[in-house]
SEVOGU-585839 format. One record per residue (C-alpha): residue number from 1; residue in one letter; x, y, z. Coordinates in steps of 0.25 Angstrom, whole numbers, plus 5000, padded with zeros to 4 digits. Example, Ala and Ser with C-alpha at 12.3 -4.5 7.8 and 13.67 -1.06 7.14 Angstrom:
residues 2
pos  code  u  v  w
1  a  5049  4982  5031
2  s  5055  4996  5029
This chain:
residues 223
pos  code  u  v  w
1  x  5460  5285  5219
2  x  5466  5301  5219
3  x  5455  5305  5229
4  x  5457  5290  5238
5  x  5471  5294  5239
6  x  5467  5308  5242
7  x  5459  5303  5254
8  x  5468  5292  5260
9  x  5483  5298  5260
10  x  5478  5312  5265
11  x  5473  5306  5280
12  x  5485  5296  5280
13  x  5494  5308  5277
14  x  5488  5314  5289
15  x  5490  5302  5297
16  x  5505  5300  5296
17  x  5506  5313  5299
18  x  5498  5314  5312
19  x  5506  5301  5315
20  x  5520  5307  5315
21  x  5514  5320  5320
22  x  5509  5310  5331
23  x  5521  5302  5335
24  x  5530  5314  5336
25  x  5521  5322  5346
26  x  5520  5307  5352
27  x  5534  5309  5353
28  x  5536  5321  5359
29  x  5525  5317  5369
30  x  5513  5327  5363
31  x  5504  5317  5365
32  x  5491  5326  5362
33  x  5496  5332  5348
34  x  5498  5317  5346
35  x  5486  5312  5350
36  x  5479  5323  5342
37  x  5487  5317  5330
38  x  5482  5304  5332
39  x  5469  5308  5331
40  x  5470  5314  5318
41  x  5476  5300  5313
42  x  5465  5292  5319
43  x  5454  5304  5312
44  x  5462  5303  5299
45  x  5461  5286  5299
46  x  5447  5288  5303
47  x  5446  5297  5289
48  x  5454  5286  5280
49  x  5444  5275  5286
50  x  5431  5281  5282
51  x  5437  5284  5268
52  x  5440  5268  5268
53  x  5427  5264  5273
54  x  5420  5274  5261
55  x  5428  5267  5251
56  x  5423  5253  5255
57  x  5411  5256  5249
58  x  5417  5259  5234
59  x  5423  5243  5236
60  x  5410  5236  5241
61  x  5405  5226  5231
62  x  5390  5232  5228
63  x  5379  5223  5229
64  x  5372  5217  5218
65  x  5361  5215  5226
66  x  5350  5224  5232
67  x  5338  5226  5239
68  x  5328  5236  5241
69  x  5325  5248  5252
70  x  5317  5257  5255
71  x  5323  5270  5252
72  x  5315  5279  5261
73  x  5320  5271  5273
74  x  5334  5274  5269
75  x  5331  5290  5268
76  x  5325  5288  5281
77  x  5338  5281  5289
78  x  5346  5292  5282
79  x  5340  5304  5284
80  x  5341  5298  5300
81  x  5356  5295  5299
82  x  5359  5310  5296
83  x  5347  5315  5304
84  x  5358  5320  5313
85  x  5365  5330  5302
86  x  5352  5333  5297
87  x  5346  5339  5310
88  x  5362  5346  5311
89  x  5360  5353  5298
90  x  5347  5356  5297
91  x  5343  5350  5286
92  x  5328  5347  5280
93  x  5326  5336  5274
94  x  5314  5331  5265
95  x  5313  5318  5259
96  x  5303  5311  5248
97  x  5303  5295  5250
98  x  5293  5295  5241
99  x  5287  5280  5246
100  x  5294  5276  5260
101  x  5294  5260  5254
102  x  5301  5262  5241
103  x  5313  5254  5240
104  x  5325  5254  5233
105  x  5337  5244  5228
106  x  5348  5248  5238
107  x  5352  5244  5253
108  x  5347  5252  5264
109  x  5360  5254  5270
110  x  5368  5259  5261
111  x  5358  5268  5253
112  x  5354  5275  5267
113  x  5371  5278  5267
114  x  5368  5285  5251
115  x  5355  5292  5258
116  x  5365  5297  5269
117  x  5376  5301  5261
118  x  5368  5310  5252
119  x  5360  5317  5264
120  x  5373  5319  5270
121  x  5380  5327  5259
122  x  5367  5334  5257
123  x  5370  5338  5272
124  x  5385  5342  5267
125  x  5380  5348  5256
126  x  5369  5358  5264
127  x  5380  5360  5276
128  x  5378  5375  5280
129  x  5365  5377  5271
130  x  5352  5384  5277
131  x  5338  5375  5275
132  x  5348  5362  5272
133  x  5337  5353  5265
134  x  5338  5336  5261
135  x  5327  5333  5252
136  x  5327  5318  5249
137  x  5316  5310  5241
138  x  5313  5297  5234
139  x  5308  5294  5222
140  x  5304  5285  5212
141  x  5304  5283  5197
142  x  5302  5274  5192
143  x  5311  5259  5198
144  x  5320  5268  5204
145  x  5320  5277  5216
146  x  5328  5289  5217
147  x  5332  5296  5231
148  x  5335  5311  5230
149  x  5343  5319  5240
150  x  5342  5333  5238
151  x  5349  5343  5246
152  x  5348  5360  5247
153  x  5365  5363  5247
154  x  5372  5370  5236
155  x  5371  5356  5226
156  x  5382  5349  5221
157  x  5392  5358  5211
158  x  5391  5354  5195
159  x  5405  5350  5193
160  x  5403  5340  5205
161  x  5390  5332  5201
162  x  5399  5323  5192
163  x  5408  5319  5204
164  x  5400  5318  5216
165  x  5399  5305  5217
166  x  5414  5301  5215
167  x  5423  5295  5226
168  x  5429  5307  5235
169  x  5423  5318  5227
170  x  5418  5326  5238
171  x  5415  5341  5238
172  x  5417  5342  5254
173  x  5427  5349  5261
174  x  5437  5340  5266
175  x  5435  5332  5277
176  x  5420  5332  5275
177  x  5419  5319  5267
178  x  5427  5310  5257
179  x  5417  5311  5245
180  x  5412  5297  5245
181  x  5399  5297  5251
182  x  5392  5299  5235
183  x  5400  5291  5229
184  x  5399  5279  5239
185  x  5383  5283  5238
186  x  5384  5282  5224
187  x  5390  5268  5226
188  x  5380  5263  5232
189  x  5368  5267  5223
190  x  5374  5262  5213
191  x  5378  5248  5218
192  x  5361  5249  5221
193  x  5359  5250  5205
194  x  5357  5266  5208
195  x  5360  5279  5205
196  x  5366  5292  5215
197  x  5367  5306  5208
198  x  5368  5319  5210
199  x  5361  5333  5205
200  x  5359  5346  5208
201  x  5346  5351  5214
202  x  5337  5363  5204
203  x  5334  5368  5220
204  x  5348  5366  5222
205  x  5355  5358  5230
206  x  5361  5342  5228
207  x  5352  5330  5224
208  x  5357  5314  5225
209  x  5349  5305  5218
210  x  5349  5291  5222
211  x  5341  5281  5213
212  x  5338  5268  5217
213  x  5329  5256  5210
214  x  5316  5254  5216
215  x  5319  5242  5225
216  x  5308  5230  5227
217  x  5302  5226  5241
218  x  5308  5211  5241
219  x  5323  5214  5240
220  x  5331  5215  5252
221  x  5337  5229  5254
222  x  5353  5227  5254
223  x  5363  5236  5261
């Protein structure tokens, strides 16, 4: 609720600020300082509206039914969403599908959103690092399938392990993200009956772990 607050007043602060600052260059016919200021507001609402779409997702109802997908599809449409950061930064990436029809209990749709988020903050994580690498692998044990994506940065700091997946925890500067990416991810595993965690690397470096039950060829993948 603290960090909610935090989020919310600081732009709408800004906002009646810009407004006033607005009307009176309005007023005393500055009309570019006031347009300028009006595009501040406008950048500022834009702000508050994707923090209000991100917390839709804590109020969905989860779905108590699932079906099945494969997961090396999902790692695939992924990896091309960012392909465009990738190629920016540099970055090598291997992956391990371990069997390109293993399937997994989850919907497609919204466990291609987890594998993104978590190549993105590996991107974050490696910003400015020579030999940026992604290793990503699948695989299986048992009825369960777990998803590894294991970057090359500095790792994650001992004292923050235990919070990385709370709500607007973030280690970013500010600006550069609202710290809900893991925890909405983790939200989503779990309403899948899975798991999302977090270690550090013996090479060094951040490891997720996603891991999913074996799903079975004749459900119908959810979203």
């Amino acid at each position: 609720s603290t960090a909610l607050s935090h989020e919310i007043n600081q732009p709408l602060s800004a906002v009646k600020t810009y407004a006033q600052n607005a009307l009176t260059y309005l007023q005393r016919g500055r009309q570019s300082e006031a347009m300028e200021n009006i595009g501040r507001i406008s950048e500022l609402t834009d702000r508050m509206a994707a923090i209000s779409k991100h917390l839709r997702n804590f109020a969905r109802k989860p779905n108590p039914t699932f079906g099945s997908t494969t997961i090396a599809k999902v790692i695939e449409d992924a990896l091309l969403v960012v392909s465009a950061r990738l190629r920016e930064q540099s970055v090598t990436v291997t992956t391990d599908l371990h069997d390109a029809g293993l399937l997994v209990r989850g919907g497609p749709v919204r466990l291609q959103q987890v594998m993104v988020n978590l190549i993105l903050n590996a991107l974050d994580a490696m910003k400015g690092q020579a030999d940026p690498t992604i290793a990503i692998s699948v695989a299986q044990v048992e009825n369960t399938v777990q998803v590894s994506v294991r970057d090359n940065g500095p790792g994650i700091k001992t004292q923050d392990l235990d919070q990385i997946f709370d709500p607007f925890f973030t280690t970013k500067e500010v600006g550069q993200g609202l710290g809900l990416g893991l925890s909405i991810s983790y939200n989503i595993i779990k309403d899948f009956g899975g798991t999302l965690s977090a270690h550090n690397s013996e090479g060094g470096g951040a490891c997720f772990v996603v891991s999913l039950d074996q799903g079975e060829g004749e459900q119908v993948a959810a979203q």
